[in-house]
N, C-alpha and C positions, 0 to 999 in steps of 0.2 A: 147618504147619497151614493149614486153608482151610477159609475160610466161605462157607457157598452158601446160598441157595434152600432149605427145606425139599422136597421132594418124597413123591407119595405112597408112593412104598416105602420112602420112612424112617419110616413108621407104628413101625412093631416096636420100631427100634430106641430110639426119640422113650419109646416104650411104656414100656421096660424101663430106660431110665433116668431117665423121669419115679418109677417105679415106685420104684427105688432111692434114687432120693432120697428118697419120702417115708417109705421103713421105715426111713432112718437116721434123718432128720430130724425126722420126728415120730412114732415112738417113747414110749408115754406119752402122748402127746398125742389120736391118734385109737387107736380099738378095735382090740384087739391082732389078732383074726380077722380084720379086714378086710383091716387089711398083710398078713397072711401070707397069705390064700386069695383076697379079693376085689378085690384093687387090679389087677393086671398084665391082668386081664379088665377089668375097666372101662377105664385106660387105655390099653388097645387100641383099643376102642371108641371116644372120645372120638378119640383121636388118628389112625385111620383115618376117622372121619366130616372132620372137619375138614381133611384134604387130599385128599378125594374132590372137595369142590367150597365152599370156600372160599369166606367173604364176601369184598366186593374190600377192607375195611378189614382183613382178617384180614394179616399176614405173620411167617411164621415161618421164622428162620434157625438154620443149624445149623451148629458147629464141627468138623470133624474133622480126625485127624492117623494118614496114611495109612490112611485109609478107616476108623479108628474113632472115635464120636462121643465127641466129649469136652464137649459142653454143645449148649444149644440155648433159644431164646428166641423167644416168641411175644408179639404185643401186635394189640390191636383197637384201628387207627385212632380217634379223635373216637367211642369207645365212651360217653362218658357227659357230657352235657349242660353238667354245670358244670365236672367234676373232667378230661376231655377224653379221652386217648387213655389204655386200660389194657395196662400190662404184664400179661398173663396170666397167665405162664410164665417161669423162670428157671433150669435147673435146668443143673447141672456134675458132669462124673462126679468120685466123690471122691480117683479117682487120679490126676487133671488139679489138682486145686483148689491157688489161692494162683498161679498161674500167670499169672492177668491175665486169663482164659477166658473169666469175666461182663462186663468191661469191655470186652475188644472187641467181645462179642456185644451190651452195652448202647449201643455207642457206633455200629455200623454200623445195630443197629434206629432211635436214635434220628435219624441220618441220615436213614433211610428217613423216620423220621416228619416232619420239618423239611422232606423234601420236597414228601409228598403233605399233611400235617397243621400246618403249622407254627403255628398260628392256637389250637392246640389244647394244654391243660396235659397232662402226662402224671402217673399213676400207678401205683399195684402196693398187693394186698394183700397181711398176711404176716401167719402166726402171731402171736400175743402172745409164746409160750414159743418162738420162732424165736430168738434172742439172736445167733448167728450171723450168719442176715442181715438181719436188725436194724441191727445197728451196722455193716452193708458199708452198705446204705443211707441209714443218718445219714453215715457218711464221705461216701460221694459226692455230699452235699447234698440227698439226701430229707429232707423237711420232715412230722413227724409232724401229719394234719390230723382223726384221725378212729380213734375204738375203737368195735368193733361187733362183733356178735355171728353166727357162721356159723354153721352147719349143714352137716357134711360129710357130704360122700356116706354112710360107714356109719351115718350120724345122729351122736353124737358133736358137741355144740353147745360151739365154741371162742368166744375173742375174739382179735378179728382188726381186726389198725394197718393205716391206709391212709398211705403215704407218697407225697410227691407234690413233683415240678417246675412249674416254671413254664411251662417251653416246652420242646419239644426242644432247642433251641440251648443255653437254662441248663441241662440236661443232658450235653451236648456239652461244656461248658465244664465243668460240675464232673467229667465224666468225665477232661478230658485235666486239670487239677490234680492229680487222683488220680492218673496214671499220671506227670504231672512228679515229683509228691512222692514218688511211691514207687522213680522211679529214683535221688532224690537220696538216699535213706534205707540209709544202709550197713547 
């Protein structure tokens, strides 16, 4: 497996498995038309604008294993004032998952971010009814700081946890825990 650099011709592919994850995952959750007709056009869109020309706090990397993507993760640098750099984006194809896939995509973006951002907290929002990655983000030490209310693209008004680090490096450190504990765990 190798993780690189998003580029813009992985648009499509960013697309279609942003897309996939959210008709498995949120299922019930947003309007049932949207997952089936409206999603994979929008995030098209989205995800071709964003590697057309990229803020410089924008980076998005992507996993594959021999040239198919098997997850990908995006975060905006020192995106937000108090709460600091946001994870965006998280997403794992479901034939990769349980694999370690998010953590080392969590753990090379939040290098990056310890680079340019280290000054900065990081977080991620997540469904309410996500329970899945819910409790992946309580394990690797996201700290629930915050329930609010979205509005998703199809309209479809959720509540949605903000889970949050302290710094990249506390990140870093609850990420490589998580991957000690889990090679010692028969």
């Amino acid at each position: 497996m190798e993780i690189n650099v998003a580029e813009y011709n992985d648009f499509e592919a960013i697309a279609q498995l942003h897309t996939r994850s959210w008709q498995k995952y949120y299922k019930g959750i947003l309007k049932q038309h949207y997952l089936d007709d409206e999603i994979l056009s929008e995030r098209r869109a989205i995800w071709q604008t964003r590697l057309t020309n990229p803020p410089f706090n924008q980076h998005i990397l992507k996993l594959e294993d021999n040239g198919k993507l098997c997850g990908f993760v995006c975060v905006f640098g020192n995106h937000d004032f108090l709460r600091g750099s946001m994870v965006d984006a998280l997403h794992v194809d479901p034939d990769y998952q349980h694999q370690g896939i998010a953590t080392t995509l969590l753990t090379a973006m939040a290098e990056w971010l310890e680079h340019f951002f280290k000054d900065s907290g990081v977080y991620l929002e997540v469904l309410a009814k996500n329970q899945q990655a819910i409790e992946f983000y309580e394990h690797i030490g996201g700290e629930f700081s915050q329930s609010r209310q979205w509005t998703a693209p199809c309209g479809s008004v959720v509540e949605e946890l903000i889970y949050a680090w302290k710094s990249p490096s506390f990140l870093m450190q609850k990420l490589g825990l998580h991957d000690s504990l889990s090679l010692e765990t028969p």
